[in-house]
C-alpha positions in Angstrom: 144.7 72.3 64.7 141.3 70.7 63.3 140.9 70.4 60.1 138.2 72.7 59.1 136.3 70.3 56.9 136.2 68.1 60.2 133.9 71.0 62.0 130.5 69.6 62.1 128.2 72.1 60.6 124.1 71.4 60.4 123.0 71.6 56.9 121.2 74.3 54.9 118.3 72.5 54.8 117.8 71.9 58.3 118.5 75.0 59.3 115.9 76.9 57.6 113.0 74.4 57.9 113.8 74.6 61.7 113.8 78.9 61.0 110.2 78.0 59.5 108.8 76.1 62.2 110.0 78.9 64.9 107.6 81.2 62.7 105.0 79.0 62.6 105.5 78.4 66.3 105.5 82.3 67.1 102.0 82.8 65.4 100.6 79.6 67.7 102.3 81.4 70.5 100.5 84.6 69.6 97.5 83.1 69.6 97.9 81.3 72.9 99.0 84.3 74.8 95.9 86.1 73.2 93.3 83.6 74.8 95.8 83.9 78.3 94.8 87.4 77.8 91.3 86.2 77.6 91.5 84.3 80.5 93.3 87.3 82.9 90.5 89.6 82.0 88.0 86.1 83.4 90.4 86.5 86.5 90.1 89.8 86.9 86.3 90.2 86.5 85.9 87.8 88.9 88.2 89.6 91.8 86.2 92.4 91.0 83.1 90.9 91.7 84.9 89.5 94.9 85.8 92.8 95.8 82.8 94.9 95.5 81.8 92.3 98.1 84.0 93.4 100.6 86.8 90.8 99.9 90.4 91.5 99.6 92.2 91.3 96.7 94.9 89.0 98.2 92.9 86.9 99.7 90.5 86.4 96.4 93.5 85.6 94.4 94.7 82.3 96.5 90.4 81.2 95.5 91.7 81.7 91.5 91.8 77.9 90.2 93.3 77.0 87.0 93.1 73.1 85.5 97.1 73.1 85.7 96.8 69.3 86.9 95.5 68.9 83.1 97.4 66.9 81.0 98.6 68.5 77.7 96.9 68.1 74.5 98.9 66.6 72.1 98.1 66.4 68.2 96.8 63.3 66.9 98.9 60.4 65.6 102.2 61.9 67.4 105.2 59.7 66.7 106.4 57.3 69.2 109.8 58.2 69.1 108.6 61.7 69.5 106.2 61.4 72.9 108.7 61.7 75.6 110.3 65.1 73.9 106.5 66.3 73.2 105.6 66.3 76.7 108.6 67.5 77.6 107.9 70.8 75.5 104.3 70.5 76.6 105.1 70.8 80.4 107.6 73.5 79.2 105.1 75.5 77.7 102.6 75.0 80.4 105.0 76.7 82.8 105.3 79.7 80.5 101.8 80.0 80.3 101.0 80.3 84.0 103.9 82.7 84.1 102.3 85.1 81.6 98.7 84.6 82.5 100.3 86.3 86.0 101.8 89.2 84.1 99.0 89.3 82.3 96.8 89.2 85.2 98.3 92.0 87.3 97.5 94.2 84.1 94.4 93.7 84.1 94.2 94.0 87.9 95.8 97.6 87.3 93.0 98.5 84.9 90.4 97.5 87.0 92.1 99.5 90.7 92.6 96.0 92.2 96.4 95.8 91.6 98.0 94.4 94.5 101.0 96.0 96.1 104.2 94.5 97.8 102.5 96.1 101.1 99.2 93.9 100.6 101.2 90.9 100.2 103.8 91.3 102.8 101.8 93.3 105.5 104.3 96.5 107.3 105.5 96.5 110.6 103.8 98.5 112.8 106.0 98.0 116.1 107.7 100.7 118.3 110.8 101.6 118.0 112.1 99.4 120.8 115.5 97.4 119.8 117.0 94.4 121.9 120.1 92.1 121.1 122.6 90.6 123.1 125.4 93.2 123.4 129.2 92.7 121.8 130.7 94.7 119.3 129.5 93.2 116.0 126.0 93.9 117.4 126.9 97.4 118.2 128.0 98.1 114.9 124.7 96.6 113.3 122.5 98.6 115.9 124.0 102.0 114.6 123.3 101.1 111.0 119.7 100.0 111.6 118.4 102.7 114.1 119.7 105.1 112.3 116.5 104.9 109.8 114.4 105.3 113.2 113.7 109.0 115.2 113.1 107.6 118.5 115.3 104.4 119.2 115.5 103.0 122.5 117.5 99.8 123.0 117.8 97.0 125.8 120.2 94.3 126.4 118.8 90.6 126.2 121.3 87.8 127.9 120.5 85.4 124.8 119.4 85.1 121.5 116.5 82.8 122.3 115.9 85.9 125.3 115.7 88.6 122.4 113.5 86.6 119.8 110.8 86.2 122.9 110.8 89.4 123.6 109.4 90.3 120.1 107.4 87.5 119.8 105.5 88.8 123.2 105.7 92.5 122.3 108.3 93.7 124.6 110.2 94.8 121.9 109.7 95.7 118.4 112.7 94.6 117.0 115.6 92.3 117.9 119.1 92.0 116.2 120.3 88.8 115.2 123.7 87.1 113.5 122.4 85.8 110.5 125.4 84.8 108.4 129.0 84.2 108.9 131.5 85.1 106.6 131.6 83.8 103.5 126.8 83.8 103.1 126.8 80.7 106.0 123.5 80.8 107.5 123.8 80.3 111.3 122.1 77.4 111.7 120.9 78.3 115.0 119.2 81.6 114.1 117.5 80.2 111.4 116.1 76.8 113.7 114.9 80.2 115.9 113.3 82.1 113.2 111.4 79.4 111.9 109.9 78.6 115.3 109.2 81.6 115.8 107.6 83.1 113.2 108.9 86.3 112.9 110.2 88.3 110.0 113.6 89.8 108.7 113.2 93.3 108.2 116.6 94.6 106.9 120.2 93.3 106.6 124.1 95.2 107.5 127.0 93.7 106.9 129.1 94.0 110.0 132.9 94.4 109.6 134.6 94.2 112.9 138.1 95.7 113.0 139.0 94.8 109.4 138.1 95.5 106.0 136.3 92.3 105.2 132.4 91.5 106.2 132.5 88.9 109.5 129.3 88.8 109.9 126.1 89.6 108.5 123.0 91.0 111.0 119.5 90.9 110.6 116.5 93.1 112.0 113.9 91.2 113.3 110.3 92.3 113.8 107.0 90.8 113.8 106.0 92.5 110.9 107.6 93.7 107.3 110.0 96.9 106.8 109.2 97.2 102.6 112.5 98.8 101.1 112.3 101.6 98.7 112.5 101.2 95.2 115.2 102.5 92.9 117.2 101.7 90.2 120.5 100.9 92.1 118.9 99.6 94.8 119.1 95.7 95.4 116.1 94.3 96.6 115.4 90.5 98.3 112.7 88.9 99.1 113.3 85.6 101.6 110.8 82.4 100.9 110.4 79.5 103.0 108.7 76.7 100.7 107.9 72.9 102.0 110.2 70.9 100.2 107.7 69.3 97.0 105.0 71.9 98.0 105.9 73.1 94.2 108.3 72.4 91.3 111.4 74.2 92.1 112.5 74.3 88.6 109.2 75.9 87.4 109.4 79.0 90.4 112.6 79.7 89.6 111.8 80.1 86.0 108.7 82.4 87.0 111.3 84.5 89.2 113.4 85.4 86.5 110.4 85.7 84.2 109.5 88.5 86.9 112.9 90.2 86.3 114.1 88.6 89.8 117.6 86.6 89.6 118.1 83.7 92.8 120.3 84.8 95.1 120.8 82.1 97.6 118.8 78.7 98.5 119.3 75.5 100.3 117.5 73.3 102.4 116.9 73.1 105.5 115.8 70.7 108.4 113.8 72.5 111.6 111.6 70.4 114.2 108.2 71.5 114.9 105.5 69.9 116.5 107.7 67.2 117.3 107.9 66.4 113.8 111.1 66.8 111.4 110.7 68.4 108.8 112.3 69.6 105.4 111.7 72.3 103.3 113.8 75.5 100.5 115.0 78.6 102.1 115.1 80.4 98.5 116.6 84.1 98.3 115.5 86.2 95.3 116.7 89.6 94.0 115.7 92.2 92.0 117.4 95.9 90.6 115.6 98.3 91.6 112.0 96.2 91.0 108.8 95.2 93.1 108.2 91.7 93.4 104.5 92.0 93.1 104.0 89.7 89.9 106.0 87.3 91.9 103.8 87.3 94.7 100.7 86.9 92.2 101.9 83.7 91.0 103.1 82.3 94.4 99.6 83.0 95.8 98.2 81.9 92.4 100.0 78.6 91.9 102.2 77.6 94.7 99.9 78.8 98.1 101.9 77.0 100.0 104.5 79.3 101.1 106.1 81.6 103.4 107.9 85.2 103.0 110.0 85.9 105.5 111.4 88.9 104.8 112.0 91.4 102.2 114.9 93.7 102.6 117.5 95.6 101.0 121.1 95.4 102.4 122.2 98.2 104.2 126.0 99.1 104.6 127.4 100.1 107.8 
């Protein structure tokens, strides 16, 4: 065993100038978050004045422009030995901020009858109740658990995948069931190549479980539209994001996603072609208990633009 007079320990000394500073530090925070107050309510005012002109909310929010490409202000005569870890904490606190000016902002949206709802962002489906999937037994299974939430299903058999995602794409159907994972949370790489070309939307999730106890598969419910889950407090929510790969820090979204009480679930990249062109981008998976994710869609239209939901969902158990 150690000695204990071996145990580094900081010194008094240290330790309560560094106690100081965080007080000093929380009445400049105070301060800061006062003027991002300041600054919302500017926001706000504004997509007011865009609205009584006829303009939606969510569209008038992706026009909001904030000097974020500024570069901090640092005081005067900073130590050299000091400038690296300064901007460091500078780009650190800039992050927070446009996290907070968001919160900040929806408040004062709220105030003024512009808040924005999941719904706004992430616009329903409004497709009949018309089902196709290529018939086995796992897709059986996953049918009975997603037309069950439906009072007039009707189903028809596609020969292929592709054959199902084309008939929603053109309207023949309103939904179509797909594989999505295997066991274990592996994305089918096919299915998602197929979603992203097509463009459509996942609107709700089963686990399948074959003859066994243990998941095989995982399905998805695809429609051109969005199927918004209810809230509740022991209800797991998701929201699916497609992001071009350097279309925004990564680091700094995921710290807004848990700032907005949402905790990543899954992400990874992936490679589709389009257009002839290969290209890369983030399939990120977020998750919330039994919250919205309407903060989070402020800032993505606020600060990132360029992205793409494709699908919010709760998981449904067969």
């Amino acid at each position: 065993m150690m000695p204990m007079d071996e145990v580094f320990a900081p010194s008094e000394v240290i330790t309560d100038n560094i106690a100081l500073i965080e007080k000093e530090q929380s009445l400049a925070e105070e301060k800061r978050i006062c003027e991002l107050s300041a600054l919302a309510d500017e926001a706000a005012d504004h997509l007011l004045s865009l609205a009584e002109g006829g303009m939606p909310t969510v569209d008038a929010l992706s026009l909001l422009s904030f000097d974020t490409e500024r570069a901090p202000a640092l005081h005067d005569n900073a130590m050299e030995a000091s400038g690296k870890h300064l901007a460091f904490h500078a780009g650190l606190l800039s992050s927070l901020d446009r996290t907070v000016l968001c919160s900040l902002l929806y408040e004062a949206l709220k105030k003024r009858g512009l808040c924005p709802t999941e719904a706004d962002f992430l616009p329903p489906a409004s497709s009949p109740e018309t089902f196709t999937y290529v018939k086995n037994f796992y897709a059986d299974e996953a049918y009975d658990v997603f037309s069950d939430a439906f009072s007039d299903p009707r189903v028809f058999y596609s020969e292929t995948l592709r054959d199902a995602v084309l008939a929603v794409s053109e309207g023949r159907a309103g939904y179509c069931l797909l594989p999505l994972e295997e066991k274990g949370g592996t994305r089918l790489a096919s299915v998602s190549e197929l979603l992203y070309k097509s463009e459509l939307r996942i609107a709700s999730v089963t686990p399948v479980y074959g003859y066994g106890e243990e998941n095989d598969l995982t399905y998805a419910l695809i429609s051109r539209g969005f199927l918004i889950p209810e809230l509740g407090s022991d209800v797991d929510r998701y929201l699916e994001l497609r992001l071009p790969k350097g279309a925004a820090s990564l680091s700094e979204l995921l710290f807004a996603a848990e700032a907005c009480g949402a905790q990543v679930f899954r992400i990874h990249t992936q490679r589709s072609d389009g257009g002839g062109e290969r290209s890369t981008h983030y399939s990120l998976v977020l998750r919330t208990e039994g919250l919205d994710f309407t903060t989070l869609l402020i800032y993505l239209s606020v600060f990132v633009k360029e992205f793409t939901p494709i699908g919010i969902y709760a998981s449904l158990e067969s």
